[in-house]
C-alpha positions, -999 to 999 in steps of 0.1 A, spaced: 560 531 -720 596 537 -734 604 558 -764 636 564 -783 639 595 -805 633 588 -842 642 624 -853 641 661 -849 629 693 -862 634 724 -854 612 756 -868 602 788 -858 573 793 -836 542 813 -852 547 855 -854 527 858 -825 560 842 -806 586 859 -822 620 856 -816 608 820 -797 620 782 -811 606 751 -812 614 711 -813 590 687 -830 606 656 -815 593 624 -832 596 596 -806 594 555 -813 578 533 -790 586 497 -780 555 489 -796 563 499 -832 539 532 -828 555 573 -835 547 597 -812 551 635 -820 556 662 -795 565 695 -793 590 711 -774 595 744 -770 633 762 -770 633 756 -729 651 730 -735 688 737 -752 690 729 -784 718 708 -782 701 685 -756 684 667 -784 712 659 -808 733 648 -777 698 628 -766 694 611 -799 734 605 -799 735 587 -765 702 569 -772 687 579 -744 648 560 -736 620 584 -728 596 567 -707 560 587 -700 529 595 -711 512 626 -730 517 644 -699 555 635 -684 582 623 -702 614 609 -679 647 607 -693 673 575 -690 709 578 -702 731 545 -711 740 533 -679 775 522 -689 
């Protein structure tokens, strides 16, 4: 299925992780239907605003999610 991101967050992970990040990355399916997942700071921050700026499609499922820039 292919997803595009619909927006971002980023917060603080619980005290018990301290000093750790996370991403709640809202993704839209073809199908009309949101997904939510949560990333943690493994992945730079700045790959999601530059993801979300180059419209990048997610395809997966709950357990993999594979990444395809614009082609052009």
């Amino acid at each position: 299925m292919a997803f595009k991101i619909l927006s971002i967050y980023e917060a603080a992970a619980p005290s018990g992780q301290m000093g750790r990040r996370f991403f709640v990355v809202v993704f839209l399916a073809a199908t009309g239907e949101s997904s939510l997942f949560f990333m943690f700071s493994k992945i730079p921050s700045n790959f999601w605003s530059t993801a979300a700026s180059n419209s990048m499609t997610f395809y997966g499922d709950d357990n993999n999610l594979v990444i395809e820039g614009d082609k052009q």
